[in-house]
C-alpha positions in Angstrom: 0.0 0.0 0.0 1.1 3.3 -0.6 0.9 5.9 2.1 0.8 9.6 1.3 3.8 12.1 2.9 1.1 13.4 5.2 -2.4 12.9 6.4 -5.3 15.1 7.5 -6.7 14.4 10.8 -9.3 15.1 13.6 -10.9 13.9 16.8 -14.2 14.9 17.9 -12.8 14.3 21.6 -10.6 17.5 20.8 -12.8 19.2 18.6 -10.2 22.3 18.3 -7.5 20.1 17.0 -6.4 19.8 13.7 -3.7 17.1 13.1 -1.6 16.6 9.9 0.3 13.4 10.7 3.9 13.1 8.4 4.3 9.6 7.7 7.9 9.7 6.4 11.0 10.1 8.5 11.1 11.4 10.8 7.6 10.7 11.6 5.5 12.9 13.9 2.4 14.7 14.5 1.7 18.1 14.7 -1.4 19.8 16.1 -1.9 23.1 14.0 -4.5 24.3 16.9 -0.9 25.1 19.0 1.7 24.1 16.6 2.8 21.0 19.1 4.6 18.5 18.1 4.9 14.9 19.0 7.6 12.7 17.1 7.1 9.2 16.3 10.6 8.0 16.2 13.6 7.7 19.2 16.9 9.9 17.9 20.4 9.4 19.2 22.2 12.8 19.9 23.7 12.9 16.8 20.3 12.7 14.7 19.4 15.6 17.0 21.5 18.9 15.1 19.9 17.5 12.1 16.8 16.9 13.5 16.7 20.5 14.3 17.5 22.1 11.5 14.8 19.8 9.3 12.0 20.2 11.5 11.2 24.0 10.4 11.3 22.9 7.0 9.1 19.6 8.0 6.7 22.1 10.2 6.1 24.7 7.3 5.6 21.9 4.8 2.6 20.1 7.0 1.2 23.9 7.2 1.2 24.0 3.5 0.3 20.9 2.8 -3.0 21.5 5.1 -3.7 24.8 3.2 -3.5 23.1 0.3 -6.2 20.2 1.5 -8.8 23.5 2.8 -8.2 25.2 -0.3 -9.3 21.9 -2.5 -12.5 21.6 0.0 -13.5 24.8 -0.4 -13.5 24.9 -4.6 
């Protein structure tokens, strides 16, 4: 099966919360409600400067992708 870069996602038990989940490394989820952030995978201290330095790039890419997803619903 093939899995998209990143899903769309909501809970009615947090109604506020809107979740794009990135399914490639490295994995996380990020609320866009507060912008947090919850990583999916374990990183040794080396990954971590490199973590760093992807993760805006990662962040800004699950906010576009979800305006992207809004924009298509709203055509």
């Amino acid at each position: 099966m093939e899995i998209p870069k990143f899903l769309l996602g909501d809970n009615t038990d947090f109604p506020n919360g809107i979740y794009i989940v990135h399914t490639e490394f490295p994995r996380f989820i990020i609320n866009l409600e507060d912008d947090q952030v919850e990583w999916l995978e374990e990183f040794s201290k080396e990954d971590q400067t490199e973590l760093e330095e992807e993760a805006e790039h990662l962040i800004e890419a699950a906010t576009a992708f979800y305006d992207r997803e809004i924009a298509r619903y709203n055509d």
